[in-house]
N, C-alpha and C positions, 0 to 999 in steps of 0.2 A: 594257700597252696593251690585252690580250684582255681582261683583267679588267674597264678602263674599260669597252670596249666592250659588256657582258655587264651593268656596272650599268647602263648608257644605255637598253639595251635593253630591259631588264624594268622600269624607272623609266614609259617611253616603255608600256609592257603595261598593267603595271597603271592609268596616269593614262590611256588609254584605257578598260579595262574598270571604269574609277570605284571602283579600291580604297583609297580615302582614309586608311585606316591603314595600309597597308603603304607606299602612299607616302609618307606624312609620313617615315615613316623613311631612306628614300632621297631626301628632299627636300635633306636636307643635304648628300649626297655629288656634285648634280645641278647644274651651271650652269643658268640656265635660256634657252635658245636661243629663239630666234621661232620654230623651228618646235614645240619643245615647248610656247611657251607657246598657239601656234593649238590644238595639240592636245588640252589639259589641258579636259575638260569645266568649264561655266560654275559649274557647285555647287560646284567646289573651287579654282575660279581663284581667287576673291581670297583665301581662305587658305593657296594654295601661296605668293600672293606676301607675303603677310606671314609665313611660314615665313622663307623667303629672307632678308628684313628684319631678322629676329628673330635669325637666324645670326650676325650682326653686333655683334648685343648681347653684354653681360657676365650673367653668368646672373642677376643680382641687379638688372640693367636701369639698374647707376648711370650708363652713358653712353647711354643712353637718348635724351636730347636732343642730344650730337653730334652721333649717326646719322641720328639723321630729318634734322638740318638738312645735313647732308650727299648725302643720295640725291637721285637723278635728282628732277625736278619731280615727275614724273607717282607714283614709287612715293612720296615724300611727301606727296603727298596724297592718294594711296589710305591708306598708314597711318596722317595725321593725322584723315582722316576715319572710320578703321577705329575709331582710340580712342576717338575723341568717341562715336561711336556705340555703343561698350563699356560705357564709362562713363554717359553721358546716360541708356540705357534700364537699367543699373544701381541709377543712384542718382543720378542728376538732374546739370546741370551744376557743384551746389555737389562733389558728389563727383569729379567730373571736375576742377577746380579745389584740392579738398583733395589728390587724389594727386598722384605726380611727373605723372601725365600735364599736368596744368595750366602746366606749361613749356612747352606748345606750342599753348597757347592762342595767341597772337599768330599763329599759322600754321592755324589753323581757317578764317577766311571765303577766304581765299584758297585754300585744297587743297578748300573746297564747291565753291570759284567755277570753280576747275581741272577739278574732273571737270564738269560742269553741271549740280549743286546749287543753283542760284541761289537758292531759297528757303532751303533750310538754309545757303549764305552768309549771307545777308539775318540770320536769326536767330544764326546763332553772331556775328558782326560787332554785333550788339545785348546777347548775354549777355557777349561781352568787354568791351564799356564798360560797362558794369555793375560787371562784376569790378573791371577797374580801380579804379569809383568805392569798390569796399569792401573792397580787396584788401587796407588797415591794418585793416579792423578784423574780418576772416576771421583774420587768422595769430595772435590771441590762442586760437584753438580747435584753433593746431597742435602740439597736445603729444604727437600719441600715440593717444592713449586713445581709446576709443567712445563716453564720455560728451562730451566735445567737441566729435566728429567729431558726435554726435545734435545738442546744443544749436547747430552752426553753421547750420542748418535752417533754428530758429528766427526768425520774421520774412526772412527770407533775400530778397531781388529776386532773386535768378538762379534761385528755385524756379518763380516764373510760367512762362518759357521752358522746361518742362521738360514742360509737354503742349502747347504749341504744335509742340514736336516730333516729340514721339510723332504729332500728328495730321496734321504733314507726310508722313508716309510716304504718307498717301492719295493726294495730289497729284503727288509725287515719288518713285517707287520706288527710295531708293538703292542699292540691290541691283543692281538693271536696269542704274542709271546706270555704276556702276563697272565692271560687265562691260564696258558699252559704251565706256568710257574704255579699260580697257584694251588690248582688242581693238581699238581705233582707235588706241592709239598704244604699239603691240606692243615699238618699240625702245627704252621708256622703262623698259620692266623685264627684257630681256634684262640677264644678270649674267656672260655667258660673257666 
C-alpha cells in the first residue's frame, strides 16, 4: 500500500512539473482519477488518455476495434478522432482506410460530432460514403506491399478530402476542442 502511495505521488509530481517521459512510464501503473486528470497539464492530456487506451490493447493492436467500441463515449471519440487525425495528416484518408485503423471509420462523424468537430464531422461523414462507394474496388490494392498501397492513390475520391482537412484546423482548433471535451466531461475518462 506505501508503495502505491509513493507511485501516486510522484506520478501526481511529475504530471504536474510536465515531465512527459517519465510519465508515460508510470502511465501504465496509474488509474486515472478526476483529480489527476484536472491536474495533468493540457500539452499532455490527450496523450495521457490515449496511453490509458492503448493499455488495453494487445501489442500487435489485433483487438484494436473491440476496444475502442467498447470505451466510455467520450474516450472513443477522443481516440476515434485521435486516429483519424494520425492517419489523415499522415497519409490522407486513403491511408487511414488502407490500415486497421479504417475499422472504425463508421465511428468517425460521430466521435467529431461528440467532442464539437462539427466541421470535421461534416467532412469525415462525407469521406465515409465515399469509402463505402469504393470500398470493392480499394481491397484489390490490399496485398501488403507499398507498390499497391502507392497505386490505391491513384485516381482515389477520398484524396480530395484530405486538404480540405488539413485546412479545417483554421476554423476548428481540434486540439483546443478535445482538451475542452475532456475537461468538461472529466468522468468519461476516469479508469479508477
Amino acid at each position: 500500500m506505501k508503495q502505491l502511495r509513493i507511485i501516486l505521488l510522484a506520478c501526481v509530481v511529475l504530471i504536474l512539473l510536465g515531465c512527459s517521459n517519465q510519465q508515460k512510464s508510470l502511465t501504465h501503473e496509474v488509474a486515472l482519477t478526476a483529480d489527476l486528470i484536472k491536474n495533468i497539464k493540457d500539452e499532455n492530456l490527450e496523450e495521457t488518455i490515449i496511453e490509458h487506451i492503448h493499455i488495453k490493447m494487445n501489442e500487435d493492436f489485433s483487438n484494436q476495434e473491440d476496444v475502442v467500441r467498447n470505451l466510455s463515449n467520450g474516450q472513443r471519440a477522443v481516440y476515434v478522432t485521435w486516429i483519424v487525425e494520425a492517419e489523415v495528416n499522415n497519409g490522407g484518408f486513403n491511408q487511414f482506410y488502407y490500415n486497421s485503423s479504417g475499422q472504425l471509420g463508421d465511428l468517425m462523424q460521430d466521435s467529431f460530432r461528440t467532442i464539437g468537430a462539427t466541421q470535421f464531422a461534416d467532412l469525415a461523414g462525407q469521406a465515409h460514403l465515399v469509402y463505402n462507394g469504393i470500398k470493392e474496388e480499394l481491397e484489390k490494392y490490399n496485398d501488403g506491399t507499398v507498390e499497391s498501397f502507392s497505386k490505391s492513390y491513384e485516381g482515389n475520391p477520398l484524396n480530395d478530402f484530405d486538404d480540405k482537412f488539413y485546412k479545417l484546423y483554421e476554423s476548428e482548433p481540434l486540439h483546443q476542442i478535445k482538451i475542452k471535451y475532456i475537461r468538461d466531461n472529466v468522468s468519461e475518462f476516469v479508469t479508477e
